[in-house]
C-alpha positions, 0 to 999 in steps of 0.5 A: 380471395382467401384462402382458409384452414379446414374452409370450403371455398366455392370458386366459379363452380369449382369446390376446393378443399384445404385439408391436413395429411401426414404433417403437411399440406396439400391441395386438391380440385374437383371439376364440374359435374364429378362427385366425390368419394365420401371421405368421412360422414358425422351422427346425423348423416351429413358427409364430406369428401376431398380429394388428394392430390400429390405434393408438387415441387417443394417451395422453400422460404429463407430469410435475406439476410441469413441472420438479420438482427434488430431493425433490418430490413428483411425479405422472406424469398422464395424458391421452388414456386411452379404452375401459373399462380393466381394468389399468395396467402402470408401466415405468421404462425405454426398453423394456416389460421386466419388469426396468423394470416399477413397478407393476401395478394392477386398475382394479376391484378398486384392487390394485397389485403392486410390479414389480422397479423399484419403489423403494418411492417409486411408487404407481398413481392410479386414474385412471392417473397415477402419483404418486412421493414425493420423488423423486430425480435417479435417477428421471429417465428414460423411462416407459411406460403400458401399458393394458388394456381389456376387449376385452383390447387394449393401449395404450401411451404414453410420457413423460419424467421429468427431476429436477433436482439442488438444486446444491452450491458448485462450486470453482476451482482454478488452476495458480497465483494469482500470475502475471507479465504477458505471460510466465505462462499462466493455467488456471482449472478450475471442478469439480462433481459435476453435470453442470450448464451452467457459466458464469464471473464475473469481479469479480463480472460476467459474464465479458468476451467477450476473456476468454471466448475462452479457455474450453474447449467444457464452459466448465469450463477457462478457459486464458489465454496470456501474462496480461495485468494488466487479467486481475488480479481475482476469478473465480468459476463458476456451475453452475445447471440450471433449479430450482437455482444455485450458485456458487463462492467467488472466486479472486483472481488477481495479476498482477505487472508494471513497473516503469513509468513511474518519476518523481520527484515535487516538491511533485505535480509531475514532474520528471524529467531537468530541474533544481529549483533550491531556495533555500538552508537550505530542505527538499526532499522528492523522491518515486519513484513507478512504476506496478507491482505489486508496490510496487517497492523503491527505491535512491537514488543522488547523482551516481552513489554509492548512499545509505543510505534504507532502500528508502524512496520519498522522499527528504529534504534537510532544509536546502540547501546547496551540498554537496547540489546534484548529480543524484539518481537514483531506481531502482525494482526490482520483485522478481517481474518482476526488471525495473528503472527509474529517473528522474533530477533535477538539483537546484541553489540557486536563482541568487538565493543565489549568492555573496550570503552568508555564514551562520554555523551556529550563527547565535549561537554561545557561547564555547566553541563551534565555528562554521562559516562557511558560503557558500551558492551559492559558485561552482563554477567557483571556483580560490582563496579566503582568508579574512580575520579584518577587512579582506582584507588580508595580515596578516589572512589566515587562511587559502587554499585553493588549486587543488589543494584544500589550504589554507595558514594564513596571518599571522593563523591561530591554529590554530583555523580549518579551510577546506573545498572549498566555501568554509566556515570553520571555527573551533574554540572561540570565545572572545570575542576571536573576534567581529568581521568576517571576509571571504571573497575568491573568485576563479573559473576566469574570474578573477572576484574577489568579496569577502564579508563578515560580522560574528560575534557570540559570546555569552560565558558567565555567570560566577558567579550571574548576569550583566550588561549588555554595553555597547559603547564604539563610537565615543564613544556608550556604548549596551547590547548586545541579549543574545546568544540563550541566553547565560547562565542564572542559577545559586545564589548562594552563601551569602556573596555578597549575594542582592539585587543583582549589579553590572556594572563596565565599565572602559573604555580611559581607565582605566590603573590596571586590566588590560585584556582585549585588547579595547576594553572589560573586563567584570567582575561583581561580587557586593556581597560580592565588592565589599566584599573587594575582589575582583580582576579576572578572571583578574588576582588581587588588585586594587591599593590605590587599586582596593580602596578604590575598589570597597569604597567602591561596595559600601558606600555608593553600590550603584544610583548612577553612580561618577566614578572616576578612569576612565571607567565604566558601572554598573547593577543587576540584580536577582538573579533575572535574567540581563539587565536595563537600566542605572539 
């Protein structure tokens, strides 16, 4: 038996009518033999009647679980059923049409009739309730439970199924991830095949209220004008509905800016348009630092003319001069905002090195070497300066720079010696007449006139296979001269000199006999068998008779002993096996 919308069924001789009322639906019967009240009559004379019945104990339908979500199994109970029933009819739809008819079922006899929306799912309790098997989100929507008692009245009541979706990963999607500060709007779309509530996160954390302002009314666009670098940062969205949430993986926003701020950093101190004064020969490492995204490239820049620094955001004087003192500039380019910046430091010699010194580079030179006489903190102010090989008289200059910037060689020039704008003196392959005093005379555009001087020492070169002590004849104290620093180095002797022992002759001036070498003193080395040949002098060729004889004898006979020749003269032995060692 079925029960249908705006049908007339005819039972055992008793005619019922299903009819619709102020918004629901009520049940009515008719006995036998009694004729109805014509409710309504059509053009052509034919009528039809009902009659109407009060509405009996309310019946309500609720789901079980309250909230079942996708793939649960579902029972639809019932409650408020009254009256010795004869059958239940299942609707899935707003109306009782057949097209939404589940199910019909005979209370006494337990037969259930699938209807045309039975999904193969539902199934009809005795009690009333219907139960459906993994239900899907398909199956949400109305349901109508109509009855049938035995006095064949019909009862009706309704229920609301709603089955939640097990909710997939939505994804964000933005117009672009890389946006410059205050110029580029941002759109974030969060997408989901579900028609799920939506909320977004920013760096893991609710989204804040300032950003939240740019949602769209669904929250699934999020549009943000003129980006700001505090928006920089991971978004993600969340869609949930009460059984089920899921949220997107995140997307990184980068949000370029600056440069700003450029410094120039000393020792983790600003400094920027003021002075650092370093003292002389030191290092200095200045460091470009700027607030911007992303790292910006540097150019380094002295008194105006670019320097080659490879982009780097340092830069390194490794030892101070004056040549280096002047302005550095530091100039930040960012290559996504095109925008730029620079800091300035002015860097200068510390007052305590100026005009206090000259330094020879390299501190200890070696004949054959060149040397340059350097003046840290010369005075910039400076209008002339000569250089003297002694005292600063005329037959001692060397040379003069004059206003212009040229200099001229003066009476004691030997072709050899260059000067240059900062007071340095260069001279070209040193030979030991080289060493002595020199000075420097400075005279500045106030006409200050400051003298300096500075005693150049150079380390002469071993000859042969080893070396002596150097001994001074300044003033009538005879006392060794400390080795100059990587003087000589000790070389094979050769098979016909003597292994055990080199000697040191030194001939000073009251000796008339042997050559001199232009200065107070000649040093010559000798091998014992160079001794015992008579070897010459250097540079000199063959020694005289009374010489020979004079160093054969010292060979032969006296090698570690003190001679009193005809000139003065100091002796030592060195073992061969080094290159200095101290008188005997």
């Amino acid at each position: 038996m079925v029960l249908t919308g705006y049908s007339w069924l005819f039972l055992s001789g008793t005619r019922v009518a299903r009819t619709h009322a102020a918004g629901a639906y009520v049940s009515s019967s008719i006995k036998c033999g009694e004729r109805s009240q014509p409710a309504s009559s059509d053009p052509s004379g034919s009528s039809s009647s009902a009659a109407f019945l009060s509405v009996g104990a309310e019946i309500t339908i609720t789901p079980q679980p309250a909230k079942p979500s996708e793939g649960d199994n579902i029972t639809l109970a019932v409650q408020g059923l009254s009256g010795d029933l004869l059958a239940y009819n299942w609707y899935a739809g707003p109306t009782l049409s057949l097209s939404y008819l589940v199910a019909s079922y005979i209370v006494s006899t337990g037969d259930e009739t699938p209807g045309p929306a039975h999904t193969g799912r539902e199934a009809v309790r005795p009690d009333g309730g219907l139960d459906i098997q993994g239900v899907l989100p398909r199956h949400s929507g109305t349901y109508i439970l109509q009855t049938l008692n035995r006095q064949f009245q019909t009862e009706v009541g309704y229920g609301h199924l709603q089955v939640y979706e097990i909710l997939a990963p939505p994804v964000v999607t933005a117009n672009s991830t890389a946006l410059v500060e205050r110029r580029d709007t941002l759109h974030l779309t969060c997408s989901s095949p579900s028609p799920a509530e939506v909320r977004w996160f920013f760096n893991g954390e609710a989204l804040p209220i300032t950003i939240r302002l740019g949602l769209s009314p669904d929250g699934r666009v999020l549009t943000r004008h003129g980006v700001r670098r505090e928006e920089a940062g991971a978004y993600q969205c969340e869609v949930w509905n009460p059984v089920s949430v899921s949220r997107s993986e995140p997307i990184n926003l980068t949000v370029y800016f600056g440069p700003e701020r450029v410094a120039i950093l000393q020792d983790s101190t600003t400094r920027t348009g003021c002075t650092i004064k370093v003292d002389f020969n030191t290092s200095l490492t200045l460091w470009c630092v700027s607030r911007s995204c992303p790292e910006p490239e540097y150019v380094w820049a002295f008194n105006g003319r670019a320097l080659k620094n490879d982009g780097q955001d340092h830069l390194n004087i490794s030892s101070m001069t004056a040549a280096q003192e002047g302005t550095y500039t530091c100039i930040a380019k960012n290559p996504k905002t095109l925008l730029s910046g620079s800091a300035s430091v002015v860097v200068k010699l510390s007052a305590a090195v100026v005009a206090t010194m000259i330094v020879p580079v390299p501190s200890r030179p070696m004949e054959g070497q060149d040397v340059t006489l350097t003046v840290p903190g010369y005075p910039k102010d400076l209008l002339v300066y000569a250089w003297y090989r002694g005292p600063a008289s005329e037959p001692n200059r060397l040379l003069s720079q004059l206003p212009s910037g040229n200099w001229i060689a003066g009476p004691a020039h030997t072709g050899r010696e260059v000067g240059f704008p900062n007071c340095s003196l260069l001279v070209q392959k040193l030979n030991l007449t080289d060493a002595g005093r020199y000075t420097l005379k400075t005279v500045t555009l106030q006409g200050k006139t400051e003298t300096l001087e500075v005693e150049l020492q150079v380390a002469r070169e071993c000859a042969g296979g080893g070396g002596g002590h150097l001994f001074s004849d300044r003033g009538s104290q005879k006392r060794p001269l400390p080795p100059p620093e990587n003087a000589c180095r000790r070389q094979q002797a050769t098979p016909d000199e003597a292994p055990e022992f080199l000697f040191t002759l030194s001939l000073f001036s009251q000796s008339t006999s042997l050559p001199r070498t232009g200065t107070s003193a000649t040093f010559l080395n000798l091998s014992m068998a160079q001794a015992e040949r008579g070897a010459g002098l250097p540079g000199k060729g063959a020694a005289s008779e009374p010489d020979r004889a004079e160093l054969a004898a010292f060979a032969v006979g006296l090698q570690a002993a003190r001679l009193f020749l005809p000139h003065t003269t100091g002796i030592m032995t060195v073992p061969a096996s080094s290159c200095y060692g101290e008188p005997r």
